[in-house]
C-alpha positions as a Markdown table, in Angstrom:
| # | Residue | x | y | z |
|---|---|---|---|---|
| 1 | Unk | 66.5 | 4.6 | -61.6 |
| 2 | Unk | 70.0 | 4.3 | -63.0 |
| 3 | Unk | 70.5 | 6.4 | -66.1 |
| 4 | Unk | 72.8 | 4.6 | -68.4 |
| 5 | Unk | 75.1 | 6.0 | -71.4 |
| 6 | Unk | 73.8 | 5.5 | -75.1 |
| 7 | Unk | 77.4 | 4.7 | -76.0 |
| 8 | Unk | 76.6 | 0.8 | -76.1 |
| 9 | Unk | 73.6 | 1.6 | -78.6 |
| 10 | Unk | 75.9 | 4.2 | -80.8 |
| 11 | Unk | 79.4 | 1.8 | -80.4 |
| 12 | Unk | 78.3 | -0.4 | -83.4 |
| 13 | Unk | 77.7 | 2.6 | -85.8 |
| 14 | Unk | 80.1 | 5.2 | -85.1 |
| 15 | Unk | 84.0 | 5.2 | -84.8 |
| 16 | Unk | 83.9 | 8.5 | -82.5 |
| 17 | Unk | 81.6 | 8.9 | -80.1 |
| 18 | Unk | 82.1 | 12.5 | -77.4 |
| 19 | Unk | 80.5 | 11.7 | -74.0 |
| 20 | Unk | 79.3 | 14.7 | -72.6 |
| 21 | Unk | 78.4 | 14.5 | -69.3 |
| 22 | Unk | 78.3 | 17.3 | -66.3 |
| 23 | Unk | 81.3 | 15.2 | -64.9 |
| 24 | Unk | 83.1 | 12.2 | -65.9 |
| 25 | Unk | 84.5 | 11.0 | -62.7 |
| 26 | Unk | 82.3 | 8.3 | -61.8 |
| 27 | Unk | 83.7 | 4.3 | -61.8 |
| 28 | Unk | 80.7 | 3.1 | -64.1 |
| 29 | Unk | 81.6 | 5.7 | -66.9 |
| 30 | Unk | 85.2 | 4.6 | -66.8 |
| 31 | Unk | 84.0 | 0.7 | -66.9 |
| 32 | Unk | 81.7 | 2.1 | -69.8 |
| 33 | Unk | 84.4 | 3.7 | -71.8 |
| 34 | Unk | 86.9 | 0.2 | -71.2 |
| 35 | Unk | 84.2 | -2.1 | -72.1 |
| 36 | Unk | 83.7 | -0.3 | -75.7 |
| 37 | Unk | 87.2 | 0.9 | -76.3 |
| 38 | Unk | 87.9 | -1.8 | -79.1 |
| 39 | Unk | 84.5 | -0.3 | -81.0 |
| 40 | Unk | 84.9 | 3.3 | -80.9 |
| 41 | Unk | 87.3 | 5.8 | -79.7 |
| 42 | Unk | 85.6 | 7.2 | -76.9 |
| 43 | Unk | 86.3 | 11.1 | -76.3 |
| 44 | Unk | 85.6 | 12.3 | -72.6 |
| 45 | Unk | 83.7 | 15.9 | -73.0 |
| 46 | Unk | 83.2 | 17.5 | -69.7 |
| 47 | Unk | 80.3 | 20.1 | -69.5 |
| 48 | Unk | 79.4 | 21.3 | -65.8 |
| 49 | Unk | 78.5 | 24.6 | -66.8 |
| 50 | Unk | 75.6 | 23.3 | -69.0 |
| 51 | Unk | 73.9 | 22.1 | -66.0 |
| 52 | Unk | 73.6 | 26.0 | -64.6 |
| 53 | Unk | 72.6 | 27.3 | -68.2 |
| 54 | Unk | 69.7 | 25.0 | -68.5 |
| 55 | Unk | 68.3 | 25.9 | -64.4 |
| 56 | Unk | 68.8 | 29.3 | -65.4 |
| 57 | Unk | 66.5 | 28.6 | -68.8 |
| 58 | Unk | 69.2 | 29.5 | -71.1 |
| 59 | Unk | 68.6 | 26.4 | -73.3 |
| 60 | Unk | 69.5 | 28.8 | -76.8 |
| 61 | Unk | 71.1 | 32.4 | -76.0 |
| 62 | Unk | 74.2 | 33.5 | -77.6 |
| 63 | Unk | 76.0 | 33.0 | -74.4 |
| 64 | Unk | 75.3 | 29.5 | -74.5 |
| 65 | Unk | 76.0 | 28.8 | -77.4 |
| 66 | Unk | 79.4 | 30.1 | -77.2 |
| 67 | Unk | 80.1 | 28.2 | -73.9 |
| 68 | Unk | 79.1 | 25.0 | -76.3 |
| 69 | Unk | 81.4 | 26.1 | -78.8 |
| 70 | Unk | 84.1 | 26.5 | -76.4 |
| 71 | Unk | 83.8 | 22.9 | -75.5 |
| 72 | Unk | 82.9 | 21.2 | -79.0 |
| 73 | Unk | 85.3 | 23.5 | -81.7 |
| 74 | Unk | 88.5 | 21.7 | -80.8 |
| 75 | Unk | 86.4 | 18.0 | -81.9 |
| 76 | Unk | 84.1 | 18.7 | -85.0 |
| 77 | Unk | 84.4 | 17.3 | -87.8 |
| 78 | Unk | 86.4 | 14.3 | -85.7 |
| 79 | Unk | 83.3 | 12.8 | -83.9 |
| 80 | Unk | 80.4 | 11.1 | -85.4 |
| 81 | Unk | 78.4 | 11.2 | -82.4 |
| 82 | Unk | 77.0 | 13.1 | -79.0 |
| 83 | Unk | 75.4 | 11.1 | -76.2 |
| 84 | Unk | 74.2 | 13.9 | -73.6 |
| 85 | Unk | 75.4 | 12.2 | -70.4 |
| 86 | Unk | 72.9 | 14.0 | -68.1 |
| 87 | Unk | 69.3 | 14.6 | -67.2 |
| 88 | Unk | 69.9 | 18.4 | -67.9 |
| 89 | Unk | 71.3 | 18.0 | -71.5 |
| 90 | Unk | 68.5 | 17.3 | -73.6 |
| 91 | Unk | 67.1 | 20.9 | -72.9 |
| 92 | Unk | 70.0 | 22.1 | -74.9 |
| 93 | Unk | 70.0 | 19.3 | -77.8 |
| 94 | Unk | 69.0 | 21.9 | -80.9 |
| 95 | Unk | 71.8 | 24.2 | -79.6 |
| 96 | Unk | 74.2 | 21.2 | -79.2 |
| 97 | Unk | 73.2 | 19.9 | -83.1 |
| 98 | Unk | 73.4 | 23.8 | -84.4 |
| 99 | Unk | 77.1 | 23.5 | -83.3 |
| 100 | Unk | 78.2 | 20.0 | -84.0 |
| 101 | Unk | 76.3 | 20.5 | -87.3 |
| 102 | Unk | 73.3 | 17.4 | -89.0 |
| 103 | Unk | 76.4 | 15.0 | -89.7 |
| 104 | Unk | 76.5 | 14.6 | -86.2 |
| 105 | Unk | 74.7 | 12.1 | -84.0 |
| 106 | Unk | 73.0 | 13.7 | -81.0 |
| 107 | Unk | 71.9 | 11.0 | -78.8 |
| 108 | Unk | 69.3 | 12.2 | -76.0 |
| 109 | Unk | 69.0 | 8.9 | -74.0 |
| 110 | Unk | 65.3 | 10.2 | -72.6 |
| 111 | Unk | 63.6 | 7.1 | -74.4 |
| 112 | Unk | 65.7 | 4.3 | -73.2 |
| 113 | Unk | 65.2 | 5.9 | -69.3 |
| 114 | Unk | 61.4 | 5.9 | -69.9 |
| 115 | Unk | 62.0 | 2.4 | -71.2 |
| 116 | Unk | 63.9 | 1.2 | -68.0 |
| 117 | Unk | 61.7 | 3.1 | -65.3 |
| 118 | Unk | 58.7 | 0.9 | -67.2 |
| 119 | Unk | 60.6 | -2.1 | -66.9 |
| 120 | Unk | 60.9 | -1.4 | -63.2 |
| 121 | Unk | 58.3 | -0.4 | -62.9 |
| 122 | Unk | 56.4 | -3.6 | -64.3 |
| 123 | Unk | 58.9 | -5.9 | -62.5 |
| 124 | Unk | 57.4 | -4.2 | -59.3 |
| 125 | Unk | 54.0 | -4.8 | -60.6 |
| 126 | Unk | 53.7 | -1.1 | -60.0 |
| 127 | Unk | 53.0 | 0.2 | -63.4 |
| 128 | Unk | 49.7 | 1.1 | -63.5 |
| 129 | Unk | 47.2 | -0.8 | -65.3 |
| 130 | Unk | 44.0 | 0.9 | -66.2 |
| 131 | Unk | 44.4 | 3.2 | -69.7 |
| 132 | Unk | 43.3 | 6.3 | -68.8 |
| 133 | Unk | 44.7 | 9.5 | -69.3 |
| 134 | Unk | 46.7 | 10.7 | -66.0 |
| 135 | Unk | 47.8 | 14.1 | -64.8 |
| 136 | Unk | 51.0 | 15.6 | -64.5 |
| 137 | Unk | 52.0 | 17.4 | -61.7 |
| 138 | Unk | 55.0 | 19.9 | -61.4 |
| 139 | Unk | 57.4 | 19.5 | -57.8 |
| 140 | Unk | 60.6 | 20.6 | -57.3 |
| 141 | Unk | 63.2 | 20.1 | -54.0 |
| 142 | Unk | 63.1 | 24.0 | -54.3 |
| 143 | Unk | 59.6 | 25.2 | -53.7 |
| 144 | Unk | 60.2 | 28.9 | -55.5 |
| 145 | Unk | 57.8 | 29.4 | -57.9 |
| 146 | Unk | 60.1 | 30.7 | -60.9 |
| 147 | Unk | 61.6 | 27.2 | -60.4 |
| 148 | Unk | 58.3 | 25.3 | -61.4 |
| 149 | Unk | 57.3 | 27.3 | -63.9 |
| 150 | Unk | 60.8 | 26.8 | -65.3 |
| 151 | Unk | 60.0 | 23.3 | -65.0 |
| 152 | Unk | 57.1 | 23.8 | -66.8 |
| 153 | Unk | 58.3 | 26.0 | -69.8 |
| 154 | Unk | 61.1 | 23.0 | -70.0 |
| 155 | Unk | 58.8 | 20.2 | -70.2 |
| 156 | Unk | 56.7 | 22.2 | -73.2 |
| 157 | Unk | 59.7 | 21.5 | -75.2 |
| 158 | Unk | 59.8 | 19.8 | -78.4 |
């Protein structure tokens, strides 16, 4: 499953949008940020300490939130919109809106992956069929315990 930017569903509505992502490198992103650049001014936020905070559970100490600051100070009140770049970022969405304040678009782009896995899903004809309430089941590349229940306390989230 590719995870795409919400920049193309946020370029039509604000003028500055700040992609934060754990790392901006990647060729797509840069084809991304070209193919919008006559819509929005586009504003490259690099975040790859965010990752570690949200692994470690940290999704709304005072040491996060300062790291966030560190990163969004020098733009607010000069972007109209967030799109969290990266699985990991949506953990910290409240601390990210505390910060760039309710003005502020924060755009978790959760929904439209659930939306593509389905499409895949159904283009497959994989998707299952029957309506019936399913189970969900916690695994993790690392088999540490602290780690799924981290996983757990995560996926409780609002």
């Amino acid at each position: 499953l590719q995870i795409v930017s919400d920049i193309e569903r946020v370029s039509d509505y604000c003028e500055n949008i700040s992609e934060f992502a754990e790392t901006l490198k990647e060729k797509k992103f840069e084809n991304l940020m070209n193919r919008f650049e006559d819509q929005a001014k586009i504003i490259k936020l690099p975040a790859p300490d965010l990752v570690e905070f949200v692994e470690r559970g940290e999704i709304d100490t005072p040491e996060l939130k300062k790291y966030l600051r560190s990163i969004l100070n020098p733009y607010l009140g000069n972007i109209d919109a967030v799109v969290l770049g990266c699985t990991h970022f949506p953990f910290a969405k409240r601390a990210i809106q505390q910060i760039v304040g309710n003005d502020v678009y924060v755009v978790d782009g959760g929904a439209g992956a659930a939306r593509e896995l389905r499409r895949l899903l159904e283009a497959k004809n994989e998707r299952r069929k029957e309506n019936r309430i399913g189970k969900i089941e916690f695994l993790n590349s690392n088999p540490d315990p602290q780690e799924i229940e981290l996983s757990k306390k995560l996926f409780e989230l609002d």
